[in-house]
KEKOL-176697 format. One record per residue (C-alpha): residue in three letters; x, y, z. Coordinates in Angstrom, 2 decimals, padded with zeros to 5 digits, always signed. Each point is the difference from the previous one (the first is absolute). Layout:
BEGIN
r/east/north/up
ALA/X/Y/Z
...
# end
This chain:
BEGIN
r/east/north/up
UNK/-021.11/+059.12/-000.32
UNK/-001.53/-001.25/-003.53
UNK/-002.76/+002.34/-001.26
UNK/-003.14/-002.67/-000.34
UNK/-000.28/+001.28/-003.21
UNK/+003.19/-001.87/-000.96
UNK/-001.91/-003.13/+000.97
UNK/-002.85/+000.33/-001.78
UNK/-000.35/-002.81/-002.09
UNK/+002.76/-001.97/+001.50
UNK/-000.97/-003.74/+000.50
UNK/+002.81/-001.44/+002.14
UNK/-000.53/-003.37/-000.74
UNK/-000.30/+000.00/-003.60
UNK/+002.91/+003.27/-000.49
UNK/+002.38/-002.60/+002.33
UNK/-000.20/-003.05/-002.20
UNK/+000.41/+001.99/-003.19
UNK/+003.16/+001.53/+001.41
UNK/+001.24/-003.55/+001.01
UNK/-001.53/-001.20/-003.53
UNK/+002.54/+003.01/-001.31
UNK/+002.69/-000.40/+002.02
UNK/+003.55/-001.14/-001.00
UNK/+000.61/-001.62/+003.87
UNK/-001.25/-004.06/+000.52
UNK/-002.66/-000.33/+001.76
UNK/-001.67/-003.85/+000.67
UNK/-002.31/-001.58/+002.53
UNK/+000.27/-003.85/+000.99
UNK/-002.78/-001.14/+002.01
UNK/+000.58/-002.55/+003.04
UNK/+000.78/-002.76/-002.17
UNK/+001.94/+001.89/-001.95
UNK/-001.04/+000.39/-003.41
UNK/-000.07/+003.33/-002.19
UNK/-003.16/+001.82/+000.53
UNK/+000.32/+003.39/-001.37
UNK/+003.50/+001.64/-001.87
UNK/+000.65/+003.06/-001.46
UNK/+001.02/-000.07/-003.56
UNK/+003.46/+000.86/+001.13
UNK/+000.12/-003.17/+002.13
UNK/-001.56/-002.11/-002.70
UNK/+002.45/+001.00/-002.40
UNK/+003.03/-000.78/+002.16
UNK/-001.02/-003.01/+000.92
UNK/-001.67/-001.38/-003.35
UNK/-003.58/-000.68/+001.89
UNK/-003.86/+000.18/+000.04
UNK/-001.88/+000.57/+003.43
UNK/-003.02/-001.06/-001.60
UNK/+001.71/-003.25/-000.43
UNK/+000.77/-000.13/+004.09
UNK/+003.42/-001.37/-000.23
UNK/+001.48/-000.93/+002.78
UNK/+003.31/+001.71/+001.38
UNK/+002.29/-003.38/-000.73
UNK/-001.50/-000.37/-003.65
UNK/+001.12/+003.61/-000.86
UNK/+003.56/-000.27/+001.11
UNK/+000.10/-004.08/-000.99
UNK/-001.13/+001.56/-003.48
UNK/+002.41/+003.28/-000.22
UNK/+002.51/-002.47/+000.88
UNK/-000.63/-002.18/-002.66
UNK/+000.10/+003.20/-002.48
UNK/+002.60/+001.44/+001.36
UNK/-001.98/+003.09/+000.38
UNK/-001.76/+002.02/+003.60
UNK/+002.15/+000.17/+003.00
UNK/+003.79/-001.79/-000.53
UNK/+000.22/-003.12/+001.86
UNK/+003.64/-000.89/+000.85
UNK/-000.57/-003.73/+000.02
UNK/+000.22/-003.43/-001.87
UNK/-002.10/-001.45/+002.36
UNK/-003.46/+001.70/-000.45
UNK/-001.90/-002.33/+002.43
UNK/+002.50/+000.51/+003.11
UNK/-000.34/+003.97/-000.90
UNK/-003.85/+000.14/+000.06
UNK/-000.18/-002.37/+003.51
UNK/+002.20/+002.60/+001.71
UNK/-001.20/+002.84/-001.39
UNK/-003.83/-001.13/+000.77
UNK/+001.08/-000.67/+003.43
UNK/+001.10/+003.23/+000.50
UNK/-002.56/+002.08/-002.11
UNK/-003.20/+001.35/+002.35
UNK/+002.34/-000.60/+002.99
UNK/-000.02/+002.93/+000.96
UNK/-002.42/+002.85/-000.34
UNK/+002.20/+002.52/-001.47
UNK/+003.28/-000.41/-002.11
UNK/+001.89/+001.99/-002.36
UNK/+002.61/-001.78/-002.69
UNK/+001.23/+001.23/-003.10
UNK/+000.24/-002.53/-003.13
UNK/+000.82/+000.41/-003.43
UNK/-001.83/-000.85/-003.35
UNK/+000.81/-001.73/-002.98
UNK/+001.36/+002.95/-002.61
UNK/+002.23/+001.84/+003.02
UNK/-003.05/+001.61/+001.71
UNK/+000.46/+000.28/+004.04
UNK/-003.10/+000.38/+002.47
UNK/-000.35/+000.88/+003.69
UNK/-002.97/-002.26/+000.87
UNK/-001.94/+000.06/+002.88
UNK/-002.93/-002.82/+001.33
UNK/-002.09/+000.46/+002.75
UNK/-002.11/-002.59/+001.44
UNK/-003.48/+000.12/+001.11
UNK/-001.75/-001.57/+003.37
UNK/-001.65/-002.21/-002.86
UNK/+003.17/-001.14/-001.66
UNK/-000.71/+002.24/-003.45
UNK/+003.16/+002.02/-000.58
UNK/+000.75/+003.35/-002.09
UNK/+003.09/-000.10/-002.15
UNK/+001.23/+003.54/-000.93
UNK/+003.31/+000.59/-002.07
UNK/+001.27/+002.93/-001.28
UNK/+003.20/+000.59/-002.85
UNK/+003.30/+000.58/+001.87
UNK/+002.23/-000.66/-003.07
UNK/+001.61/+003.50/-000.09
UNK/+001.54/-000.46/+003.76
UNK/+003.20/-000.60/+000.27
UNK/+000.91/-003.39/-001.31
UNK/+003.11/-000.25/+002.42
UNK/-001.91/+000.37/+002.98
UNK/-002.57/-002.79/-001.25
UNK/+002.56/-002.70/-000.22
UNK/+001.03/+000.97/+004.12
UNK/-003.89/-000.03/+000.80
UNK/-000.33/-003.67/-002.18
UNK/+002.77/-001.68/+001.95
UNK/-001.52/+001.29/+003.42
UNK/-003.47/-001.21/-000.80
UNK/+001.33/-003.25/-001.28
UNK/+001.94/-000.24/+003.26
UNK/-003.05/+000.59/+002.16
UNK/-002.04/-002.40/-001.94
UNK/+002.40/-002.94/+000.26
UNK/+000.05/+001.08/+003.89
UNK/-003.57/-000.56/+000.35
UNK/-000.20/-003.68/-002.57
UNK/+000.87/-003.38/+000.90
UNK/+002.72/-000.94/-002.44
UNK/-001.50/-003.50/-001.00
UNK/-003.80/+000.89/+000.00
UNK/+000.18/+003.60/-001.19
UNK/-003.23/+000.86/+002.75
UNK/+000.91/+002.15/+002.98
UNK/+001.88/-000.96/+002.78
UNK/-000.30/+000.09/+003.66
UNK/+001.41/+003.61/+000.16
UNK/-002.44/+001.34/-002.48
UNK/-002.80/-001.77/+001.36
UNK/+000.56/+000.48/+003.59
UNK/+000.66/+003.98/-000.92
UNK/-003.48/+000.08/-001.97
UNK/-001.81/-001.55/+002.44
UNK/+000.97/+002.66/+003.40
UNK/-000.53/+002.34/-002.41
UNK/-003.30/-000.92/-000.75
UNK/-000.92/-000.59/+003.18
UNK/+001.66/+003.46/+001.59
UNK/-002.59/+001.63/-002.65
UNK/-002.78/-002.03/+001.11
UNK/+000.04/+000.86/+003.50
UNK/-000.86/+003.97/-001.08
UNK/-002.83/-001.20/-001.74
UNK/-003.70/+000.35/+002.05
UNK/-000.44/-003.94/-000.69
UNK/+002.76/-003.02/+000.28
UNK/-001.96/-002.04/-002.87
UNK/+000.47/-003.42/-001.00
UNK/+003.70/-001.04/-001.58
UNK/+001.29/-003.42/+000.92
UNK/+003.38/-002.05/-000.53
UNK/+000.91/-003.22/-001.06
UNK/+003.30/-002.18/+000.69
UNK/+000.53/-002.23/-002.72
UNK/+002.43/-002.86/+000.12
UNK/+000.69/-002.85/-002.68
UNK/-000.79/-003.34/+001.18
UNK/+003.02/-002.80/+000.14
UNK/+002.32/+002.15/-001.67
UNK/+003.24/-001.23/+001.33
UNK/-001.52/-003.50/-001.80
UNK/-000.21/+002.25/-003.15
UNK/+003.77/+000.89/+000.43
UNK/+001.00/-003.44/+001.10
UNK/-001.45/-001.94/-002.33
UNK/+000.27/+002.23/-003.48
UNK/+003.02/+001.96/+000.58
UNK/-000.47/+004.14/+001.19
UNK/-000.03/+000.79/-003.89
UNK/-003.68/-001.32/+000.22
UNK/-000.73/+001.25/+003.64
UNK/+001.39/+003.66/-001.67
UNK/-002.54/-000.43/-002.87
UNK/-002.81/-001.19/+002.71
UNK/+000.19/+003.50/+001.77
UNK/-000.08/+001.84/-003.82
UNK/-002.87/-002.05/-001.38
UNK/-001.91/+001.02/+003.97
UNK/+000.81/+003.41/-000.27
UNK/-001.21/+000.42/-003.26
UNK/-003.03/-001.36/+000.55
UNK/-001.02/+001.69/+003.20
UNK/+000.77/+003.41/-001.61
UNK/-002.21/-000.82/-003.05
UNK/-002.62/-000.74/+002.59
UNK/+000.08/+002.59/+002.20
UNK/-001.71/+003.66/-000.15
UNK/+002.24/+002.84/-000.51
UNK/-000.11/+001.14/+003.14
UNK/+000.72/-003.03/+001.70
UNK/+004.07/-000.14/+001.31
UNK/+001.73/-003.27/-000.66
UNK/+003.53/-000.93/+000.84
UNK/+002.89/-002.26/+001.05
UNK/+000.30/-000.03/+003.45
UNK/+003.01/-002.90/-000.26
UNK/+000.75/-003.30/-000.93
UNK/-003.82/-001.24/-001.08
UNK/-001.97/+001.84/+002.07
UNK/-001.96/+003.20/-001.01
UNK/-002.00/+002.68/+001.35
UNK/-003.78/+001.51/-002.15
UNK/-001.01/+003.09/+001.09
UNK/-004.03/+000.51/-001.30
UNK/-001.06/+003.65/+001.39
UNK/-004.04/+000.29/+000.17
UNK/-000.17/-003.06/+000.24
UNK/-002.54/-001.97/+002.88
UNK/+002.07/-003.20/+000.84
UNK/-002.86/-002.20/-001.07
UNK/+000.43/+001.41/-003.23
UNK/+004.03/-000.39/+000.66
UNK/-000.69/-003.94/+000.64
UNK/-002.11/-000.35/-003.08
UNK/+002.62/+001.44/-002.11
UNK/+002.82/-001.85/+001.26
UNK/-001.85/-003.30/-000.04
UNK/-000.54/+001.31/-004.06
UNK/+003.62/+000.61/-000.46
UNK/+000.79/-003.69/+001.24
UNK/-002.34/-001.36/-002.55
UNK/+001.78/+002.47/-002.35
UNK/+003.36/-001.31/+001.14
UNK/-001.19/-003.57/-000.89
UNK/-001.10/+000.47/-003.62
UNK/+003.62/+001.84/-000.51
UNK/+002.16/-002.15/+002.27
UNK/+001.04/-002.49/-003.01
UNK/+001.57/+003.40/-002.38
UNK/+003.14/-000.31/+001.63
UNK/+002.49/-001.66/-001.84
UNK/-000.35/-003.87/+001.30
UNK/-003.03/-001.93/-000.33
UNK/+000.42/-001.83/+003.38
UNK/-000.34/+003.42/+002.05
UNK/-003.16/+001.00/+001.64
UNK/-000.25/+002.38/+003.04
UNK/-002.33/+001.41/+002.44
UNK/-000.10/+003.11/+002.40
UNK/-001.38/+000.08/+003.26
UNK/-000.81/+003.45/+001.65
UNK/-001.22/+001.80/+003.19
UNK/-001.99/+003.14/-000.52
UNK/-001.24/+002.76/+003.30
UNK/-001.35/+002.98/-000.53
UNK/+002.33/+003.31/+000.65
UNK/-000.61/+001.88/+003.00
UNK/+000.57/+003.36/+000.58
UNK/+001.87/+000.02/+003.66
UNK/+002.55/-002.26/-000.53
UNK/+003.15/+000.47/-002.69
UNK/+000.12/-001.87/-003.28
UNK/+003.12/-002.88/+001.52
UNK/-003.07/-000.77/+002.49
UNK/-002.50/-000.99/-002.99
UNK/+002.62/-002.55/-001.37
UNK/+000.60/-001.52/+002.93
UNK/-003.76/-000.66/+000.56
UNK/-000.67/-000.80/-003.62
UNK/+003.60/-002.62/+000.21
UNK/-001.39/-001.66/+003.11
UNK/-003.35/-000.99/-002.38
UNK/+002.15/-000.48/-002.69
UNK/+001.36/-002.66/+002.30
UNK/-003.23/-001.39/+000.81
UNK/-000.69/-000.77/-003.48
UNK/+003.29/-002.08/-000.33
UNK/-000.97/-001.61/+003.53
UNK/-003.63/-000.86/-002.19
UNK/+001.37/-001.83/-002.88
UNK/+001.16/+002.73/-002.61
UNK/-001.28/+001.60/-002.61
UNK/-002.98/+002.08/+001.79
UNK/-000.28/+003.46/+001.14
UNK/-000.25/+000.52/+003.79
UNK/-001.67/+003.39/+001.57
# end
């Protein structure tokens, strides 16, 4: 047991950040819409950014890209990288990855998630292990991530979805209250036309440019994925479905300021959805059926409207 003279004049707040302040580890906080809020100088210098300027997570890897500098990004498609990795990132409330840096440096990161959405980044410098072993653990990972991804989209599939969500919910029923998390089906309107008429090159760039644009638009915590063909399944925990409605109806009007960026000028498209609220005494498959039967209703009413 400490003496308390050893903690006489020990503030534990201020003492904390100056060790992090001092520290040759990464640490960062994003907050729910995931922008920089506070960074070590470690992290800052890694990554070649200013909290004070609140960038957001995709503007400091777009940027390091660009630079070639920060975390190596194995890509010549930076766009496809950062939808998939966005629709991954706050998934889950706790992961562990390593990456490597620009200049040979590797890191064993670590993010955890808040309630909120806000996540803690940690890293630390793993460069000395052995290199041989790294190359095993970076073909594993990369075979677990491509497990998880729909090939065309790059957001996860119906495996990693359905996985996240009777997880989620197997931790929710321990807690004292159920809360409010609902779920969305999703499903392109006239899509087969899409396919018909333009050719499935288009119909494959239709699903990219809607992906893209519900992950920009969603919070961090939110789960989005490919469920099959052109239907898709939003996962918004603490969420009342009122506020669930509101935000989908959003996203549609989203969806038709973005519609024309794929590449054909005749091609517009529209989602309709159906949206319940998750309930604690019934498993996750019995939530998409409910939420598919609205989904249906809103096809029944004409398209292109949100039913729950």
């Amino acid at each position: 047991m400490l003496h308390p003279d050893t903690l006489r004049g020990f503030d534990p707040q201020s003492d904390f950040q100056d060790l992090i302040r001092q520290s040759e580890d990464l640490f960062a906080v994003f907050d729910s819409e995931d922008r920089l809020r506070v960074a070590n100088p470690a992290f800052c210098a890694a990554y070649h950014c200013d909290p004070a300027e609140q960038p957001s997570w995709r503007q400091i890897m777009q940027e390091n890209h660009a630079e070639r500098r920060g975390a190596v990004i194995g890509t010549a498609d930076i766009e496809a990288w950062l939808t998939s990795a966005a629709a991954h990132r706050g998934t889950s409330a706790y992961r562990a990855f390593e990456l490597a840096l620009h200049g040979g440096r590797w890191l064993w990161a670590t993010e955890t998630v808040a309630p909120d959405g806000s996540m803690l980044f940690y890293a630390t410098d793993v460069t000395s292990l052995r290199s041989e072993s790294r190359a095993l653990r970076k073909e594993r990972d990369a075979a677990q991530r491509a497990s998880w991804t729909d090939p065309l989209t790059g957001v996860p599939n119906r495996r990693y979805v359905t996985e996240r969500l009777e997880e989620f919910l197997e931790q929710q029923r321990d807690e004292p209250e159920f809360g409010d998390h609902a779920l969305a089906v999703l499903d392109l309107d006239h899509f087969k036309q899409v396919n018909d008429v333009h050719g499935h090159g288009v119909g494959d760039a239709v699903l990219v440019s809607f992906c893209r644009t519900v992950v920009n638009s969603v919070r961090t915590v939110d789960l989005f994925g490919r469920f099959g063909g052109e239907e898709f399944l939003l996962f918004m925990p603490n969420c009342r479905i009122e506020v669930a409605r509101q935000r989908l109806e959003g996203l549609q009007d989203e969806i038709a300021r973005s519609a024309n960026n794929v590449d054909h000028p005749s091609v517009a498209y529209t989602f309709s959805a159906g949206v319940v609220a998750l309930r604690p005494d019934r498993d996750i498959h019995h939530s998409i059926r409910r939420a598919d039967k609205l989904l249906y209703r809103a096809k029944e009413d004409g398209r292109a409207c949100v039913r729950g």
